[in-house]
Backbone as CSV, one residue per row, in Angstrom:
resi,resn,N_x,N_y,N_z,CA_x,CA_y,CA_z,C_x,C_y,C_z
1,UNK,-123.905,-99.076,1.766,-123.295,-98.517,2.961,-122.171,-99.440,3.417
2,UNK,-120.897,-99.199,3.830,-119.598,-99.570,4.096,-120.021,-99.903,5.780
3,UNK,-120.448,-100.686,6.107,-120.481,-100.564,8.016,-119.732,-102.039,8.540
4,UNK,-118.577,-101.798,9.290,-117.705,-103.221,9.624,-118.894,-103.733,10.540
5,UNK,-118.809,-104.979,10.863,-118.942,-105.912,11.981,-119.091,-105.318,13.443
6,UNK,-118.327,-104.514,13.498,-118.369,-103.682,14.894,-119.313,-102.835,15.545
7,UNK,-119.297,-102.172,13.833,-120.561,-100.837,13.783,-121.727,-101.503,13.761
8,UNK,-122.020,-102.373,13.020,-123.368,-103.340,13.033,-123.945,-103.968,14.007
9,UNK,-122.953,-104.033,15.184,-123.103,-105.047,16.496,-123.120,-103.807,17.958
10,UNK,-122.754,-102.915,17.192,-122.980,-101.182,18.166,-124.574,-101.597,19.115
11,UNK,-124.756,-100.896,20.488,-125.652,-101.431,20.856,-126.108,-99.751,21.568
12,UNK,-127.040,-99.183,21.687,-127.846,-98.073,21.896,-127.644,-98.171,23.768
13,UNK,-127.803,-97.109,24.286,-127.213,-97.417,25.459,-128.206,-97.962,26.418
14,UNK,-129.720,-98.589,25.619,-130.323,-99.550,26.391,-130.205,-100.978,26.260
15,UNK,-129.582,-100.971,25.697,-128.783,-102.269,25.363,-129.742,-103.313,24.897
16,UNK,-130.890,-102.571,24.106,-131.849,-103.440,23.559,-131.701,-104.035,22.174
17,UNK,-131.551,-102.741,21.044,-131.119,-102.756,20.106,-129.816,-102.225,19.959
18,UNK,-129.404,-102.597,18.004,-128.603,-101.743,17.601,-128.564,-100.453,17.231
19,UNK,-127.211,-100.026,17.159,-127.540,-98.467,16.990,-128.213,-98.440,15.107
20,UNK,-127.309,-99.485,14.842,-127.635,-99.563,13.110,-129.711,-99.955,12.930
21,UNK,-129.994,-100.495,13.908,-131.484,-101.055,13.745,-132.298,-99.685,14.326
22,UNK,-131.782,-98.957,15.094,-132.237,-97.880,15.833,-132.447,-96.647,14.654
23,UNK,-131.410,-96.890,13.633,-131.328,-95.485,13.000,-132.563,-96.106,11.477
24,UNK,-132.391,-97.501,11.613,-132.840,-97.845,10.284,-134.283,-97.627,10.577
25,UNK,-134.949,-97.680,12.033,-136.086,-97.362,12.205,-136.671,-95.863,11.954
26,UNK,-135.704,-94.963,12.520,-135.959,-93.655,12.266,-136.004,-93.067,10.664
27,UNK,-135.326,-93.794,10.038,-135.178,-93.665,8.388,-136.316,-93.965,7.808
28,UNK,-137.417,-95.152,8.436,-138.593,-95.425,7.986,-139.983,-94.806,8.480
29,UNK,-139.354,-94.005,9.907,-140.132,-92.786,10.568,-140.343,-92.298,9.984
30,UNK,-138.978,-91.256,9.640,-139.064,-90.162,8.652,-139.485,-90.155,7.269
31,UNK,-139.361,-91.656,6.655,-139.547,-91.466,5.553,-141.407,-91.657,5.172
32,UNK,-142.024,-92.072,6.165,-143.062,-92.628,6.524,-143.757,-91.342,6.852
33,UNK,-143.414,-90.411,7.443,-143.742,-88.908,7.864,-143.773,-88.177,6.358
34,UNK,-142.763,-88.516,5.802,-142.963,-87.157,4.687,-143.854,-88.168,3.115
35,UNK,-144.339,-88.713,3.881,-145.561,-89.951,2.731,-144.795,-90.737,1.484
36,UNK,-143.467,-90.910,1.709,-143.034,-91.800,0.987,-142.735,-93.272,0.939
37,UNK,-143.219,-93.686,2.277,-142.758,-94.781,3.074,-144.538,-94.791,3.621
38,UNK,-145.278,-96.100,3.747,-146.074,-96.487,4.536,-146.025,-97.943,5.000
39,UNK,-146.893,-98.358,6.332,-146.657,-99.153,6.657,-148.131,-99.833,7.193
40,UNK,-148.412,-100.916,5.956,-150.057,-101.518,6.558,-149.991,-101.713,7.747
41,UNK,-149.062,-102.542,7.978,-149.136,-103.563,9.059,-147.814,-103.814,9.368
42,UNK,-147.586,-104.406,10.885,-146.255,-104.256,11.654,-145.353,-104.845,10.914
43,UNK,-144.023,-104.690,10.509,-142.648,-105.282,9.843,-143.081,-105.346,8.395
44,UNK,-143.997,-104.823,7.568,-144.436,-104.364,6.113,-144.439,-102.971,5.983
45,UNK,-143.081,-102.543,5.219,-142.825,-101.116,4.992,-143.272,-101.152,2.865
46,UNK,-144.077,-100.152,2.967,-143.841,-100.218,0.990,-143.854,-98.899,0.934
47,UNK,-143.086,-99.037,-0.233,-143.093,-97.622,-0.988,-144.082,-96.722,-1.469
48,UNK,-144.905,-95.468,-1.255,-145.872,-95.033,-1.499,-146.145,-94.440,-3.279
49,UNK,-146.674,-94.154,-3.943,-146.356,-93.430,-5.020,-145.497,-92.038,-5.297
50,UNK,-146.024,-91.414,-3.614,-144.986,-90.187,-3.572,-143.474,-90.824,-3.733
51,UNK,-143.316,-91.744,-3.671,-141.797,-92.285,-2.904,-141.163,-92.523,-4.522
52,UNK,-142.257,-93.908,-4.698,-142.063,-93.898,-6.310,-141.084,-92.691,-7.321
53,UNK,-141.924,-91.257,-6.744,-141.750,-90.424,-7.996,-140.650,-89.913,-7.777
54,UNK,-139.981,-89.554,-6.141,-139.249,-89.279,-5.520,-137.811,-90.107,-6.152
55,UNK,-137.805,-91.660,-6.091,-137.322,-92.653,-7.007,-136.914,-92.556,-8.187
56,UNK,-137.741,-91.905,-8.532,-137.950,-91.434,-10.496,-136.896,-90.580,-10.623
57,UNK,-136.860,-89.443,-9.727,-136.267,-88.137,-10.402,-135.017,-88.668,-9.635
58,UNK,-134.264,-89.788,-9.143,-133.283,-89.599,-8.729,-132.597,-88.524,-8.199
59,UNK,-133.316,-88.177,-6.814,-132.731,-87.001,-6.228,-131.239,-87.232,-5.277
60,UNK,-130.221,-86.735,-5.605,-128.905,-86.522,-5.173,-128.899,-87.022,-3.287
61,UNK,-129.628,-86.978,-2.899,-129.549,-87.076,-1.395,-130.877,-86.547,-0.472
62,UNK,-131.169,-88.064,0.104,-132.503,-87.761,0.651,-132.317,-87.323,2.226
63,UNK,-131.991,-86.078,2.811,-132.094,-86.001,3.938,-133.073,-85.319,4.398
64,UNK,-132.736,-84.551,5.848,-133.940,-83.781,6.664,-134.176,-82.452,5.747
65,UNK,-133.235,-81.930,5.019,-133.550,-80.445,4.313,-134.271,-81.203,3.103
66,UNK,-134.115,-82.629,2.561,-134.575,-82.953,1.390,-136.160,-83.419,1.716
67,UNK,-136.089,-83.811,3.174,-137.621,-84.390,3.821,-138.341,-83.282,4.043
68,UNK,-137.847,-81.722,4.315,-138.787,-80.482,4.439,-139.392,-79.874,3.784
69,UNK,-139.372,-80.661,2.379,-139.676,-79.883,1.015,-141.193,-80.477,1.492
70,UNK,-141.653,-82.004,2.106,-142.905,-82.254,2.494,-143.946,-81.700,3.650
71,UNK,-144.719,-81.071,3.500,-145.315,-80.558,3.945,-145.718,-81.657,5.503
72,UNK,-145.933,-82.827,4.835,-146.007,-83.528,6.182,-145.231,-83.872,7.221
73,UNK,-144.032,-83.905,6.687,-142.708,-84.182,7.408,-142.651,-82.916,8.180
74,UNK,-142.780,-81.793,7.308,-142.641,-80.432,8.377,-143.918,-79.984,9.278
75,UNK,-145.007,-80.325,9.056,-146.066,-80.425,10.047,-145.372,-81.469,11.247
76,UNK,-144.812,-82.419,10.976,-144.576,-83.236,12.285,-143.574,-83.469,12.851
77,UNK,-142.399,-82.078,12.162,-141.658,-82.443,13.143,-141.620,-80.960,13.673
78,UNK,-142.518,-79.668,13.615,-143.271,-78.821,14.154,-144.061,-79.593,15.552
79,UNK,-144.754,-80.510,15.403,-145.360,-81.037,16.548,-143.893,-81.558,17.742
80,UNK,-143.144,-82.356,16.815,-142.122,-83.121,17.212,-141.446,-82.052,18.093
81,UNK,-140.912,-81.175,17.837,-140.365,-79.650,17.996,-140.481,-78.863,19.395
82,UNK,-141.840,-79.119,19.284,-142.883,-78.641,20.959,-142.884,-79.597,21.815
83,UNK,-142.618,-80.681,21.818,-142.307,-81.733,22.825,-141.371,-81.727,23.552
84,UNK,-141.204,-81.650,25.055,-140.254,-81.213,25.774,-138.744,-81.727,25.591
85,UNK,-137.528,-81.140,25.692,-136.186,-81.657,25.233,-135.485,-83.043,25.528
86,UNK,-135.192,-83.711,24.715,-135.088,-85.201,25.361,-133.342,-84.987,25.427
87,UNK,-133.410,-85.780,26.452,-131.911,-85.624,27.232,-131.017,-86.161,26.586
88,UNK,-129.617,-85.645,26.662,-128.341,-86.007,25.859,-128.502,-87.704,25.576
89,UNK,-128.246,-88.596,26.467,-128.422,-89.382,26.878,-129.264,-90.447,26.018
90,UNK,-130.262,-89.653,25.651,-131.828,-90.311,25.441,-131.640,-90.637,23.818
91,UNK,-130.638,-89.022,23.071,-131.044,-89.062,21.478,-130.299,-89.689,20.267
92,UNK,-129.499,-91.059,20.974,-129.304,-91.333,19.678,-130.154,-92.491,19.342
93,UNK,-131.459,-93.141,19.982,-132.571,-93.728,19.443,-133.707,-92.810,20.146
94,UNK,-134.230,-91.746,20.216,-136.018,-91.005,20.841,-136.504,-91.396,19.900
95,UNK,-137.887,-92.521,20.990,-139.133,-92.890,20.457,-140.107,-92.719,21.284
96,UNK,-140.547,-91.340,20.882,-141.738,-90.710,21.499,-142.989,-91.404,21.240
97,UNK,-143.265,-91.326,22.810,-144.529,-91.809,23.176,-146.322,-91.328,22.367
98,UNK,-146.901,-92.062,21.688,-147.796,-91.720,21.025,-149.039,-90.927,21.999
99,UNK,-149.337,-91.679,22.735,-150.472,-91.812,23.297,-150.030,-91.867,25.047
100,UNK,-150.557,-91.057,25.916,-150.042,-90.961,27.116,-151.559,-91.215,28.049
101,UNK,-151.430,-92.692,29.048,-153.000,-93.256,29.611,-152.873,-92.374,31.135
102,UNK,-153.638,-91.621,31.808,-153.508,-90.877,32.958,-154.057,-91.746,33.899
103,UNK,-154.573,-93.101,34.235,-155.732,-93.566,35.021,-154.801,-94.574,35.401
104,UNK,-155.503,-95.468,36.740,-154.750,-96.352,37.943,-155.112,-97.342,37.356
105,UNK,-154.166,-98.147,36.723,-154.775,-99.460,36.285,-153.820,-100.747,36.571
106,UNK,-153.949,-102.100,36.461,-152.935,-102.812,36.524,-152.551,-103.325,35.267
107,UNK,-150.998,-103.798,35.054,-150.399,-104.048,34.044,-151.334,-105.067,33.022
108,UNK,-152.170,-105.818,33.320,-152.803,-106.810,32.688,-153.957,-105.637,31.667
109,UNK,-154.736,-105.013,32.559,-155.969,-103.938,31.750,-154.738,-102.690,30.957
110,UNK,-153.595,-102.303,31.503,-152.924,-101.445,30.557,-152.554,-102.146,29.235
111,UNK,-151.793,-103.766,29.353,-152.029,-104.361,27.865,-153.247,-103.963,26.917
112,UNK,-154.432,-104.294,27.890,-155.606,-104.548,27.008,-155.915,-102.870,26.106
113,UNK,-155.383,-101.755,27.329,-155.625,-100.503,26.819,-154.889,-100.120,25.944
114,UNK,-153.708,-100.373,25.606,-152.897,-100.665,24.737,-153.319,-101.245,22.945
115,UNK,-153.715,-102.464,23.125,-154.454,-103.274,22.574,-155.747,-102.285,22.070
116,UNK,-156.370,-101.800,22.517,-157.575,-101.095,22.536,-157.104,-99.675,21.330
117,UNK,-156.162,-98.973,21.640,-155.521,-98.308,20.695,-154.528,-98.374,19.652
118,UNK,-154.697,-99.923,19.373,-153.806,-100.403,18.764,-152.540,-99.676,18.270
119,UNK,-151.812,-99.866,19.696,-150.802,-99.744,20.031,-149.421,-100.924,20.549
120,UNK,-148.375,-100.687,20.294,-147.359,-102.172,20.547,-146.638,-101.601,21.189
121,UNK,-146.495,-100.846,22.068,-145.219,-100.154,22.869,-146.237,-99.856,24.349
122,UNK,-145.582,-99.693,25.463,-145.411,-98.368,26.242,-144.923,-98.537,27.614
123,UNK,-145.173,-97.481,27.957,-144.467,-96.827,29.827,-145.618,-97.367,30.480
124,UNK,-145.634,-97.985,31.745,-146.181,-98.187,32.669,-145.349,-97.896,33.859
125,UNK,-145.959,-96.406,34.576,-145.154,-96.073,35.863,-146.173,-96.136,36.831
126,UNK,-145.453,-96.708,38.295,-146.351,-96.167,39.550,-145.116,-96.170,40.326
127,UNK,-145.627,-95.092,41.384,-144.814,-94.736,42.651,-144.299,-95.810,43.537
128,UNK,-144.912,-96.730,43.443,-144.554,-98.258,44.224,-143.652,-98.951,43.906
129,UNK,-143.839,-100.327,43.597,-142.821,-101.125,42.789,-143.754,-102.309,42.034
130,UNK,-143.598,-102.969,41.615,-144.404,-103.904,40.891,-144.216,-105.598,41.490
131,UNK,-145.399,-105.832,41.321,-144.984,-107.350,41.685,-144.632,-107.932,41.032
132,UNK,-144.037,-108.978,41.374,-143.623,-110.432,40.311,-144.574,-110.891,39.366
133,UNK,-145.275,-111.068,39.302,-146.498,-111.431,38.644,-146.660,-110.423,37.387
134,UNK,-146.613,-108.913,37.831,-146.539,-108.011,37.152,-145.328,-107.783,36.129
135,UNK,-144.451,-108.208,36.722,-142.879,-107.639,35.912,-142.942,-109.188,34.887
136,UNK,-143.331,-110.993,35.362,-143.519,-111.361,34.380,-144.627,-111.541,33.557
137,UNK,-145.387,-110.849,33.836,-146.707,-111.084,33.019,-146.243,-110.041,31.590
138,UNK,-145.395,-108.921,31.729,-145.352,-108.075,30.562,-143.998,-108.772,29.943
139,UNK,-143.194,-109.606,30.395,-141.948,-110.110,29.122,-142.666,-110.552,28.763
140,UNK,-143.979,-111.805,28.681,-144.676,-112.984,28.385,-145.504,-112.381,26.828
141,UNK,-145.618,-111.153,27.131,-146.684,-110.604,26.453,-146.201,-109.898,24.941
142,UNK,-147.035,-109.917,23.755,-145.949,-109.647,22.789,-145.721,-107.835,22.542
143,UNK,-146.461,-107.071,23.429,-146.548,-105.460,23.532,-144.807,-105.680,24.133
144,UNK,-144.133,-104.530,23.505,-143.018,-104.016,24.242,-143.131,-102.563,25.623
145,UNK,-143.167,-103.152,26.753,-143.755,-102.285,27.954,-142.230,-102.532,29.121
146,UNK,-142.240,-100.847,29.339,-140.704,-100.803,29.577,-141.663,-100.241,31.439
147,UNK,-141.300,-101.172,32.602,-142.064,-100.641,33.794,-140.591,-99.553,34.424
148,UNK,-141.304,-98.808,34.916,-140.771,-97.740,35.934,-141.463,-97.495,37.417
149,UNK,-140.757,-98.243,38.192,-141.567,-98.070,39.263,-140.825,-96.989,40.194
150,UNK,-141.562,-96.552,41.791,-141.183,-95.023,42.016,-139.800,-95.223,42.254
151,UNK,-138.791,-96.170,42.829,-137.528,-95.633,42.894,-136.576,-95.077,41.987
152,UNK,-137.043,-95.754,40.712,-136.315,-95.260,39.408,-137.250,-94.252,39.103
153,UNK,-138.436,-94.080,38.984,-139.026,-92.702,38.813,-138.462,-91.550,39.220
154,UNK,-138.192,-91.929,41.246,-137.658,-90.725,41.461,-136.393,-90.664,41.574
155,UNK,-135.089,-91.288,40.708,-134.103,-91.305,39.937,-134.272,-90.232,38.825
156,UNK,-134.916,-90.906,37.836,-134.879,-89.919,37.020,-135.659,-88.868,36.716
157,UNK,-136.216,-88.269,37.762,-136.731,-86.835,38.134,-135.458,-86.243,38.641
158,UNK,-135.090,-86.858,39.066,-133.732,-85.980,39.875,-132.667,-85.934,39.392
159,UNK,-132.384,-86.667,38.177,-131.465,-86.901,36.856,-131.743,-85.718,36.097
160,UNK,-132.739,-85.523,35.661,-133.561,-84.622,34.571,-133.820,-82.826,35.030
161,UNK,-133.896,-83.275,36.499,-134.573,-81.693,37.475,-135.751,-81.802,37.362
162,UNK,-136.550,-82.702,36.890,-137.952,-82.483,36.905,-139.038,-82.568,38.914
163,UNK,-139.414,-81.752,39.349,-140.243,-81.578,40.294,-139.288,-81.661,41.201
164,UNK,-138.225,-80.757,41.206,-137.271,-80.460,42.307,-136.790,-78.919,41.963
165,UNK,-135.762,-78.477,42.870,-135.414,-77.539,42.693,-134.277,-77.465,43.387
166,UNK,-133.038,-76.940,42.836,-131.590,-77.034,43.456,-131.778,-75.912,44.294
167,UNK,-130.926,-76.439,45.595,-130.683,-75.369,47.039,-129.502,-75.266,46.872
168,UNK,-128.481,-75.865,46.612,-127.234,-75.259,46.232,-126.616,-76.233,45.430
169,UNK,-124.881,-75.297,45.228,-124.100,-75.970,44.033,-122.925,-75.906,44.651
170,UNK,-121.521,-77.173,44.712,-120.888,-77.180,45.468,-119.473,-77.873,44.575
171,UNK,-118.441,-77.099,44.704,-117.507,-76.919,44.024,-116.272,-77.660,44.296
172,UNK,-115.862,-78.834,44.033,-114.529,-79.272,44.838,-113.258,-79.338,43.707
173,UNK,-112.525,-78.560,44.477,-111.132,-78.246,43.934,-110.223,-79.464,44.481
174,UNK,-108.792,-79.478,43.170,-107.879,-80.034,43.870,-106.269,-79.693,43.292
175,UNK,-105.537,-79.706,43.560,-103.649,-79.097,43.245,-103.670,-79.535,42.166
176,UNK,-103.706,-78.727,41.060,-102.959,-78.914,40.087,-101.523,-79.476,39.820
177,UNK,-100.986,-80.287,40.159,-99.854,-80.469,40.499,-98.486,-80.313,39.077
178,UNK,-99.056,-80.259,37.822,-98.358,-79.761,36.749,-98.407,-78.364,37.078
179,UNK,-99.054,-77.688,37.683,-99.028,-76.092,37.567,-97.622,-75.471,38.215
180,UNK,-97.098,-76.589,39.403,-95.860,-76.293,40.618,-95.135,-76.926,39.801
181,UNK,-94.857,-78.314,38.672,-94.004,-78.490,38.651,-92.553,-77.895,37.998
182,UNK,-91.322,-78.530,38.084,-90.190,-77.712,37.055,-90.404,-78.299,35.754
183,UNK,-90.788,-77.377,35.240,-90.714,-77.779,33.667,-89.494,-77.836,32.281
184,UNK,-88.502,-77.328,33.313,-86.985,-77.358,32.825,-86.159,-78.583,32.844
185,UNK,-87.024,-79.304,33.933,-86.291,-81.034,34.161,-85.280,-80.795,35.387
């Protein structure tokens, strides 16, 4: 792949990763979905035997029409499919949430619940705000846990339209001012 310095240093608009590390993950999603790609254990990707054979026949180009020929890949991204629309905004890295915890807990027992489903990611929201203690107890920790507390919650409910409803829509005009001018000079 031809990618300058620039493109490589591209940054996703959470400014966590790259866009190049963002896509290389989804490449091992997908390829991991349609059983050619597995992964024992965290940052150990190997090649499966399906992948192997896949390898073998030197196929011309492995994309999403070439990933649908797998039955698993198309079972999951059928699931993937039914999951509500992720926002403009959101899709040039969506990493959907596996596992969603409904219960009042504090950030320390959500690690552990985490941990418990051996899991390395997630959302921790409450309507409040979080304490200090709370906001550093999760950098400290090696789970990646992104907090949302209610003011940005109810940001992006109201970003999204979620649990609102528009009362009106309001239109502001202004003079075209090329439209009056002489266009003869």
């Amino acid at each position: 792949m031809a990618v300058t310095d620039d493109e490589a240093a591209e940054l996703i608009p959470s400014g966590r990763i790259t866009v190049l590390q963002c896509r290389a993950h989804w490449v091992r999603t997908y390829l991991s979905k349609a059983g050619l790609l597995e992964s024992p254990r965290r940052n150990l990707h190997v090649i499966t035997g399906k992948g192997r054979d896949v390898l073998a026949a030197k196929a011309e180009r492995i994309d999403i029409r070439f990933l649908d020929t797998f039955e698993s890949f198309r079972d999951w991204r059928v699931r993937a499919s039914s999951e509500p629309a992720v926002p403009e905004s959101c899709r040039k890295c969506r990493r959907p949430l596996r596992q969603l915890f409904l219960r009042p807990m504090n950030p320390i027992r959500f690690v552990g619940s985490l941990t418990g489903e051996g899991a390395n990611k997630g959302v921790f929201v409450t309507t409040l705000d979080f304490s200090r203690e709370a906001t550093t107890y999760v950098v400290r920790v090696q789970h990646r846990i992104r907090l949302i507390n209610g003011q940005r919650l109810a940001a992006l409910m109201i970003q999204y339209g979620v649990g609102g409803r528009v009362r009106g829509t309001y239109t502001i005009q202004t003079v075209d001012e090329d439209c009056f001018s002489d266009s003869t000079g």
